[in-house]
C-alpha positions in Angstrom: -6.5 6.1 -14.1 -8.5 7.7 -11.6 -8.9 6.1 -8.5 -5.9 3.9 -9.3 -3.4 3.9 -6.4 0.0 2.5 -8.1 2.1 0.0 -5.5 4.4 0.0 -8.8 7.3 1.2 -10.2 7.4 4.3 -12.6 7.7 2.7 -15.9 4.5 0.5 -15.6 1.6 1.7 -18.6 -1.7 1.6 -18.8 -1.8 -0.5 -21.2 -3.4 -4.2 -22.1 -3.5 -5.1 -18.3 -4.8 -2.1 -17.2 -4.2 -0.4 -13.7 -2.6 -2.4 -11.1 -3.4 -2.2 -7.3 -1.6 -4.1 -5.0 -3.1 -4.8 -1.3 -3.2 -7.5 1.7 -5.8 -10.1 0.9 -9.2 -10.0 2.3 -10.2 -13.7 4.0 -13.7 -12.8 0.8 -10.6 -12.6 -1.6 -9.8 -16.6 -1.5 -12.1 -17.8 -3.4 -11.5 -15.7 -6.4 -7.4 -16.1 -6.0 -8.4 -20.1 -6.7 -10.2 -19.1 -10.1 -7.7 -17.2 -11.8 -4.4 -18.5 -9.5 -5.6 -21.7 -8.4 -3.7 -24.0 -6.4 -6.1 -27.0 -6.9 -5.3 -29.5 -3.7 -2.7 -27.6 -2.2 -4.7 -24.7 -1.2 -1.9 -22.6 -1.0 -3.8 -19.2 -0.5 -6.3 -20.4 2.1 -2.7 -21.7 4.1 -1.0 -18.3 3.5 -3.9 -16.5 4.7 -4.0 -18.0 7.9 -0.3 -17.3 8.5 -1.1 -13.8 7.6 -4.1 -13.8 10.3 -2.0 -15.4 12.7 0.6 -11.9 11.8 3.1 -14.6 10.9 3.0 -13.3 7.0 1.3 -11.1 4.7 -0.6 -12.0 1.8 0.0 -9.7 -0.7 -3.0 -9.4 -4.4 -2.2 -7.8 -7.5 -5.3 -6.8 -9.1 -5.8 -5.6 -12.5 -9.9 -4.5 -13.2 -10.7 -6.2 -10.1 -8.9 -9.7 -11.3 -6.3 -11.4 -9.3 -3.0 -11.5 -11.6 -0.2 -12.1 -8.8 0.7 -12.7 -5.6 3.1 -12.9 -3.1 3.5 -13.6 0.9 6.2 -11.4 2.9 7.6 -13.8 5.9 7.3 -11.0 8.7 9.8 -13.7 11.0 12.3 -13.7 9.1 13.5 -16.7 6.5 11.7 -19.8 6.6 15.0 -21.6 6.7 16.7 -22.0 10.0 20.1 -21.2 8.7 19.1 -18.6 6.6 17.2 -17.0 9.2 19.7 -17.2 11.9 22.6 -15.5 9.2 20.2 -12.7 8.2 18.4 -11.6 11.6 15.9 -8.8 10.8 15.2 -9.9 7.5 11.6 -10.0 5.8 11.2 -12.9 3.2 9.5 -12.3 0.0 8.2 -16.0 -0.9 5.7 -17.7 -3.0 5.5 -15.0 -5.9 3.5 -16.1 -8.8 2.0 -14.0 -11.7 -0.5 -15.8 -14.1 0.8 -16.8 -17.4 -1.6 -13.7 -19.2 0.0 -11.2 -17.1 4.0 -12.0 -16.8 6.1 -9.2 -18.5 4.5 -6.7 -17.6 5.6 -5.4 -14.7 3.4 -7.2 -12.2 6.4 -9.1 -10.4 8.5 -6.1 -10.7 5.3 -4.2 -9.0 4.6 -6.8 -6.1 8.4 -6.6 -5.3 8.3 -2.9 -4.5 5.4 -3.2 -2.6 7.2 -5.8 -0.3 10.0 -3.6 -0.1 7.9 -0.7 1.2 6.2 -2.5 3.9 9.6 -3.9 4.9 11.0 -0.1 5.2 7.6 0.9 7.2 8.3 -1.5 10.0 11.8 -0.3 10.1 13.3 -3.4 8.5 16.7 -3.5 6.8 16.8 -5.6 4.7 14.1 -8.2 2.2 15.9 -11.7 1.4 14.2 -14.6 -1.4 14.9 -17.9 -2.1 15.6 -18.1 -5.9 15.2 -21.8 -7.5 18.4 -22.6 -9.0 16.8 -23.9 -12.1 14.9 -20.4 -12.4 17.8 -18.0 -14.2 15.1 -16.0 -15.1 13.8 -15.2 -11.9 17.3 -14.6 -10.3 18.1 -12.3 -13.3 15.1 -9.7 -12.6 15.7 -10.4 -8.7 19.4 -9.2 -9.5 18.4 -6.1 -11.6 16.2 -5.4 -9.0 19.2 -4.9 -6.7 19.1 -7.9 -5.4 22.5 -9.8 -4.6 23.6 -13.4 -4.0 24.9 -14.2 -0.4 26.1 -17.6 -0.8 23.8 -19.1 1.6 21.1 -21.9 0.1 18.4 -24.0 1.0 16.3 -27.5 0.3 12.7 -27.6 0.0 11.0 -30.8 -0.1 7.4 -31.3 -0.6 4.1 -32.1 -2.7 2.4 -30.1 -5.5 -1.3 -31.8 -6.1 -1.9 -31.4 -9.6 -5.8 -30.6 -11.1 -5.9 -34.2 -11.6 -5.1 -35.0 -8.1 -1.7 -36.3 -8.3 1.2 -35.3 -6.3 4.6 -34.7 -7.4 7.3 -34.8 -5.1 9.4 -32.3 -5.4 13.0 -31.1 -4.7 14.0 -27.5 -5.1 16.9 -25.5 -4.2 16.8 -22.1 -3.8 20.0 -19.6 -3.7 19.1 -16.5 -0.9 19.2 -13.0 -2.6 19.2 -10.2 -0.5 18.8 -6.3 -0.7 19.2 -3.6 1.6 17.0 -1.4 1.9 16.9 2.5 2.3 
């Protein structure tokens, strides 16, 4: 693993993945993010990237063998809910984490977490918040393990995922706020 640098936990193996590197995307980065994590219509990581140039966000890649396998955007403003944001001032938000199907368990979540966390603690934040789906147990069970605990407060999303076909769904989703402290 020579000239891997790990952005992940201790436990993660070399193994059918390979070595994971996790880094801010690169505006040459898009179009390969819509081959192997594509967002069809939505354009989801053209839309981050702009926050992220505009220092709003950061746009965080998970590569594996120089593939896209996950990503994730850390809200540098705080929540993107009002009333979330003003409970939990100086709070980063980890949103929009997604691992492809080939990749999930093993570790890649787990490793784009940390590496949220880290930039968090480097610009002398104390704490990273996420909206968890309620219909997600899953998700709020390794959010949870990873130290992550429930404050009570929850939020409505509304909006339109564009299918490859081109049809949108409207969707409701309602997301319970984790939060961990950090350091």
């Amino acid at each position: 693993m020579r000239g891997c640098r790990r952005s992940t936990p201790r436990r993660w193996a070399r193994d059918s993945l390979g070595c994971v590197v996790i880094r801010e995307c690169e505006e040459q980065d898009l179009e390969l993010l819509e081959r192997y994590l594509p967002t069809g219509r939505n354009r989801a990581h053209a839309a981050h990237f702009r926050r992220q140039r505009d220092g709003h966000w950061s746009l965080l890649i998970a590569w594996v063998d120089e593939i896209p396998c996950g990503t994730c955007v850390i809200s540098w403003t705080g929540p993107m809910h009002h009333d979330v944001r003003a409970a939990l001032p100086d709070c980063a938000e980890l949103c929009f984490l997604q691992v492809a199907p080939r990749a999930r368990n093993q570790g890649i979540g787990t490793a784009l977490v940390s590496a949220v966390e880290e930039r968090a603690m480097a610009r002398g934040l104390p704490r990273v918040g996420l909206g968890v789906d309620t219909a997600n147990p899953d998700a709020a069970r390794l959010y949870q393990r990873l130290g992550y605990d429930d404050t009570g407060l929850t939020s409505t999303t509304e909006y339109t995922l564009w299918d490859e076909s081109g049809e949108g769904h409207d969707l409701v989703e309602i997301d319970r706020f984790l939060v961990k402290e950090l350091g």
